[in-house]
N, C-alpha and C positions, 0 to 999 in steps of 0.2 A: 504494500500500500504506500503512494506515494506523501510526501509530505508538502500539507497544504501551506504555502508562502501569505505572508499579511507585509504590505506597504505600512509606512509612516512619515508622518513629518512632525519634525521639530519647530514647538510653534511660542513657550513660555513669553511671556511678559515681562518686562525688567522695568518694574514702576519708579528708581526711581531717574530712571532714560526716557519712560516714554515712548518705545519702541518695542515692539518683541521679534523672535527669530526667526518667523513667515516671512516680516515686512527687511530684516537685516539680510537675509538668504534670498530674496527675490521673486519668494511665489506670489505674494498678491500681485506681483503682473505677470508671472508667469504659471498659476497655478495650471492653465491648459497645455500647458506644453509638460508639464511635468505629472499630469495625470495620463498622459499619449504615453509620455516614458513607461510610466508603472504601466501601462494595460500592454504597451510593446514588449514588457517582461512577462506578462503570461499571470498579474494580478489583481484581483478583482476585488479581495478581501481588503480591507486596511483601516487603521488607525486614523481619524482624522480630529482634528481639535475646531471645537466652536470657542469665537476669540468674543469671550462675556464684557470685557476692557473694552473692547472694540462695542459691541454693540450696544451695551449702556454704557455710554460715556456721561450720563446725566441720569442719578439716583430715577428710578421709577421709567426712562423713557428708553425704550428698544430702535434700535436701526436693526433691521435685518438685511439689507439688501444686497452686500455683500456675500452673508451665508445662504440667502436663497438661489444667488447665480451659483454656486459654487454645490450646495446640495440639491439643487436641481439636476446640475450637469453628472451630478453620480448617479441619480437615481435613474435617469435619464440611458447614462451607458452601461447601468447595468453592475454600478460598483456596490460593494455591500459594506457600508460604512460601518465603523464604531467608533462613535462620534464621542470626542472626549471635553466635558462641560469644563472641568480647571483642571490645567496642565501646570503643576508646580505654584508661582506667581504670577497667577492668570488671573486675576481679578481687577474690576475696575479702579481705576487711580483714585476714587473720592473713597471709595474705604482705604484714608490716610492710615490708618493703622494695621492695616492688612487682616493679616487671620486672626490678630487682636481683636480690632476693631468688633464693638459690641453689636455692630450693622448687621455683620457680616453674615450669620446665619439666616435672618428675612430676607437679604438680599440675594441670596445664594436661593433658598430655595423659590421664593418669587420665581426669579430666572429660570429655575431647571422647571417650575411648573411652565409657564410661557414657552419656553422651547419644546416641550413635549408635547402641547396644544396645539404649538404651528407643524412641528413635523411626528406626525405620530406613525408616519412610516420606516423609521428606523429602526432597523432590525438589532440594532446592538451598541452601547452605550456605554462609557466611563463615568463615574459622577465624579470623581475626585482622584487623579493618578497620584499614585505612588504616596499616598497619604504620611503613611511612617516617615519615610525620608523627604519628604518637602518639610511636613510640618517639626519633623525634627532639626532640619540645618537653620529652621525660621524662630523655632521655641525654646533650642536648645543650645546650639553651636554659634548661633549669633552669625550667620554666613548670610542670609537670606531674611527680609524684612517681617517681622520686628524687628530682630536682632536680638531676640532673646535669649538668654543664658542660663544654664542650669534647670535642675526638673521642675521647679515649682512652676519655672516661667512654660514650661512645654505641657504641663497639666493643665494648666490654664489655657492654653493655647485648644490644646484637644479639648478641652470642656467647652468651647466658643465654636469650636468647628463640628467636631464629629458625629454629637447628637443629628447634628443637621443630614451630614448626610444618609446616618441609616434611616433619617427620615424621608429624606428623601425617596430612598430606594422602595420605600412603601410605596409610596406615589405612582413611581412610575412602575411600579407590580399595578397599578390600576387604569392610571392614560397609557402604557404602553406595552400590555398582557402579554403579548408575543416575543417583545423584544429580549435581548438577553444583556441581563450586566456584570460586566466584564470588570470584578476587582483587579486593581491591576497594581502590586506592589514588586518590590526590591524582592528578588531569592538571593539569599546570605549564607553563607555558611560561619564559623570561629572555631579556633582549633589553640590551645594553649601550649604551651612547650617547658612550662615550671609551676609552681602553686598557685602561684600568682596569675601567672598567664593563662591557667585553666579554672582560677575561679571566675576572672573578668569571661574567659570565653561562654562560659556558662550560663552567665547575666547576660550575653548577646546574643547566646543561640536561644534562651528565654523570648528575650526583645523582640528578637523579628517576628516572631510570632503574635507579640501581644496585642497589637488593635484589632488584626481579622480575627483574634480571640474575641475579643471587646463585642467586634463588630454583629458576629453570629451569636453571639449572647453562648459562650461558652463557660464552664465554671471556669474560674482565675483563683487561684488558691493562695493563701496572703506568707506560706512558705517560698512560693519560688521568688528567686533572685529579682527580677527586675517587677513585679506586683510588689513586690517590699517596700523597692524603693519609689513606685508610685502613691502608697499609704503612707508613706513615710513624708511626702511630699502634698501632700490631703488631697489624694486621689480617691477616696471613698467616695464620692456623687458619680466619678465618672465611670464607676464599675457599677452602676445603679443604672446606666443609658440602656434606652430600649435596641433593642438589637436590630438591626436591618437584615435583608436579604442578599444573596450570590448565587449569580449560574454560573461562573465563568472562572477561577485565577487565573490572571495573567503572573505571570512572573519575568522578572527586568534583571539578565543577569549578565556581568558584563566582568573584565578579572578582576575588577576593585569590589566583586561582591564578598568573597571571600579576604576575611581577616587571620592572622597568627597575632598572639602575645605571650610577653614573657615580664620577667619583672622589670626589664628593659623598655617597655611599653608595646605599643601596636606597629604591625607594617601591612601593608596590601600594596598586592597581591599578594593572598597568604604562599611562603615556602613550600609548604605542603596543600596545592588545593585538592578539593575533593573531586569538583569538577562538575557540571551541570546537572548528568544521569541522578550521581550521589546524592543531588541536594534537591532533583526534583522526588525524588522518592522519598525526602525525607515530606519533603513538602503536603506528599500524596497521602503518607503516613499518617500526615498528623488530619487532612482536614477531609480525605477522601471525595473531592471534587473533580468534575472534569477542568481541564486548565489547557495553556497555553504559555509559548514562550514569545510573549510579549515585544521585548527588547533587547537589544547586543548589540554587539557594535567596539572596534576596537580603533582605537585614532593610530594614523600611524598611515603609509603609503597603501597603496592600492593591494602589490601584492602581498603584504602584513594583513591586511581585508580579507584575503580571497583564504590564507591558510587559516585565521579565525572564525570566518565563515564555515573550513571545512569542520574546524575541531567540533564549534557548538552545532551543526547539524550533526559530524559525527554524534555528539554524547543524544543528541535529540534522539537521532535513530537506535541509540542502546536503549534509552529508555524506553520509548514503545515498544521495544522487541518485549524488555522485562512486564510490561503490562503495566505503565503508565501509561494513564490517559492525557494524552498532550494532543491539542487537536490547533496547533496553526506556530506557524516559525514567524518571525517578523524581526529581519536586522533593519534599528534603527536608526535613524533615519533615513527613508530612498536616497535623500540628495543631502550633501553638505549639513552642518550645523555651521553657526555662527557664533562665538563669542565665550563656549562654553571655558577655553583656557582658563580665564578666568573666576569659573563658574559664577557667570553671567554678572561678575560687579564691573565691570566695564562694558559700553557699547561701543566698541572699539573696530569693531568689522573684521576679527581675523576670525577669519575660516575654518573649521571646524574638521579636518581631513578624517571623517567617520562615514561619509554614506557609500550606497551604491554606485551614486555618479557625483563626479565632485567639480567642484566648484574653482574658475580663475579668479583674480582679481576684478572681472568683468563680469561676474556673476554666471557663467555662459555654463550650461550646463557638459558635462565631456564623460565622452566612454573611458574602458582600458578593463584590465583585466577582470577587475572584481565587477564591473557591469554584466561583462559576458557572461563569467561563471556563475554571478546569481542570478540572470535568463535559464543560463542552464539547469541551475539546482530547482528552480520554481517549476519547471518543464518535466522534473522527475528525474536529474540527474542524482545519482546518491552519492556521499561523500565521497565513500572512497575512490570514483571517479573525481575527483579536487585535487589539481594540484596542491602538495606541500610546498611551499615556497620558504627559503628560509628567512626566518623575521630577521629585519634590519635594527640598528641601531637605533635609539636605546631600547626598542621595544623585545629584541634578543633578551638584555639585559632582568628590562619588565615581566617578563615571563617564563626567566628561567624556572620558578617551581614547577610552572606545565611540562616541561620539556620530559620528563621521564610519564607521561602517559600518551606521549605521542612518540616511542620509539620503536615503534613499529609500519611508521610511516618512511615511504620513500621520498628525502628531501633534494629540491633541486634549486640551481639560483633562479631567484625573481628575473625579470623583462629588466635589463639593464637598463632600457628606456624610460621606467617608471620608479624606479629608484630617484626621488627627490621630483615628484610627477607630482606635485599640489601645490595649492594658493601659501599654502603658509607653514613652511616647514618649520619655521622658527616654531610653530605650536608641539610637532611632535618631540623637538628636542629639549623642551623646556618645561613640558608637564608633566611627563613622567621620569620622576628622578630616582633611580634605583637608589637606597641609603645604606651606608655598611653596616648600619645598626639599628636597634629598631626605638624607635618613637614615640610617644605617645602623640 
């Protein structure tokens, strides 16, 4: 059985720019050209983001016009959206406060009610991506707006937000009965290497679990490591929220999902990962859904793309073999990102070298190998038809923990050609920095 391929675009908001990564990457004028791309690849399924910023720019008043050319035109050829409501810091610029802001739940769900009234033909729907890791680099790591720090400030944060959307998801169990919703979070692994580094990892392999615990209204036992330290932080109202509904986990895994620690502190890519199969199973384990592989994507040249492509489809295809249900692959972004170097605190314009097709200085969209080979893998190519290309600098480096579960692959050199073949190399050499020790 072949494996079903899912499109995407990278779309977030960076409020305090005023600009998000549709309009910095080029699709609001080019989004017809780069929906020809994806259907020229042989996809039909995909990820799409509705921009809430964009269309209330004024508490209480909707522009649609832009999202009805644009969900017209899919519905039109035939595409099967999964249309994604807040994509990280996707909301509009008058909730000053963001996911603080005490607005921010009426105005959220207002919207998602309104959007489901106008298009109630959508077959599949995100209400809030990747919830854990947005609203943690925004509650808790102070990376992303609030800017808040430590757990009191991310309890609060999720007591502002999260009610809302399992309320949500009742809703649209009602305006949108057929459609399916697609949770779509971070898959994580942590693995410790001394006492220290296997208690923190324990409190993280807790973590990632805990809000689609939260979410499904699952018991939360006020022993494990990270509900401790959410009581401890007066999280009691928010293990008291009504549970919402899930058809779908998406799961977002990319090499920085996987952590090691030691009393040394944390590194990612963990030394030892487990690898996609391992941690969808752990995934499957715990919540026995059907699911998806949401997201991936690795920065880095083209043919760096085309061997991580093979790897995560390879572990894709062990998993299914072992009888996970994974029903849809999706490397993120189709075209370019924009800006993420930074993780998005600058609107800076350097290119993003992660899609399928990527991006000049001219914004012009260009083939090369990872285009071809994922036409091909969408088409039913199987991994082990992929070239192994060998990864280039630093990303050799970035990933040597994988290298001992791909030693059974035949490696050859990449397209001399496309070695330093993108808008901004300065981004691969400058974000991932291998460290000779580890971190916190």
């Amino acid at each position: 059985m072949s494996t079903e391929f899912i499109g995407g675009f990278e779309s977030t908001y960076l409020p305090a720019h005023d600009v998000d990564v549709l309009e910095s990457s080029g699709h609001t004028e080019r989004w017809q050209e780069d929906l020809r791309l994806m259907k020229e690849s042989g996809i039909s399924k995909l990820r799409y983001p509705v921009r809430w910023h964009r269309i209330e720019q004024e508490d209480g008043v909707y522009d649609w016009g832009s999202t009805d050319a644009v969900l017209g035109h899919l519905q039109a050829e035939g595409f099967w959206p999964i249309v994604d409501l807040v994509h990280h810091t996707s909301y509009p610029g008058w909730l000053q406060g963001g996911f603080a802001d005490l607005r921010f739940s009426r105005s959220y769900l207002d919207f998602s009610i309104a959007f489901a009234e106008r298009y109630p033909w959508v077959p599949a729907y995100t209400l809030f991506n990747e919830a854990f890791s947005t609203l943690f680099l925004a509650g808790h790591e102070g990376i992303w707006p609030p800017y808040g720090r430590g757990m009191e400030s991310f309890v609060k944060i999720l007591e502002n937000v999260f009610p809302a959307v399992a309320e949500a998801s009742h809703i649209y169990r009602d305006l949108l009965p057929d459609a399916q919703h697609f949770y779509v979070d971070t898959c994580e692994g942590h693995v410790g290497y001394d006492n220290v580094g296997r208690g923190y990892a324990a409190m993280a392999n807790d973590r990632r679990f805990f809000l689609l615990d939260l979410f499904l209204g699952r018991e939360l036992i006020d022993t494990q490591p990270f509900v401790q330290e959410v009581l401890v932080s007066g999280g009691e109202k928010l293990l008291e929220m009504q549970p919402g509904h899930v058809d779908v986990l998406g799961l977002d895994y990319y090499g920085h999902s996987e952590w090691c620690f030691s009393e040394r502190g944390g590194l990612a890519p963990s030394r030892t990962p487990q690898g996609l199969a391992a941690l969808a199973a752990q995934y499957h384990e715990h919540y026995r859904l059907p699911m998806a592989l949401t997201e991936t994507n690795i920065r880095g040249f083209a043919p760096d793309r085309v061997t991580w492509l093979k790897y995560t489809l390879e572990q894709y295809e062990r998993a299914v073999a072992a009888g996970i249900p994974l029903h849809g692959y999706c490397w993120f972004p189709f075209i370019d990102s924009v800006d993420w170097d930074s993780l998005l605190a600058n609107a800076a314009g350097h290119v993003d070298p992660v899609g399928v097709y990527w991006l000049n200085e001219d914004l012009e969209r260009n083939t090369s190998s990872m285009s071809t080979w994922f036409q091909r893998a969408a088409a039913g190519c199987p991994s082990s038809e992929i070239p192994a290309f060998r990864f280039q600098p630093p990303i050799d480096r970035w990933l040597q923990g994988f290298i001992p579960q791909l030693d059974h692959w035949d490696w050859q050199d990449p397209p001399s050609e496309e070695v330093g073949m993108c808008a901004n190399t300065r981004t691969i050499h400058s974000e991932w920095e291998v460290v000779d020790d580890f971190v916190w």
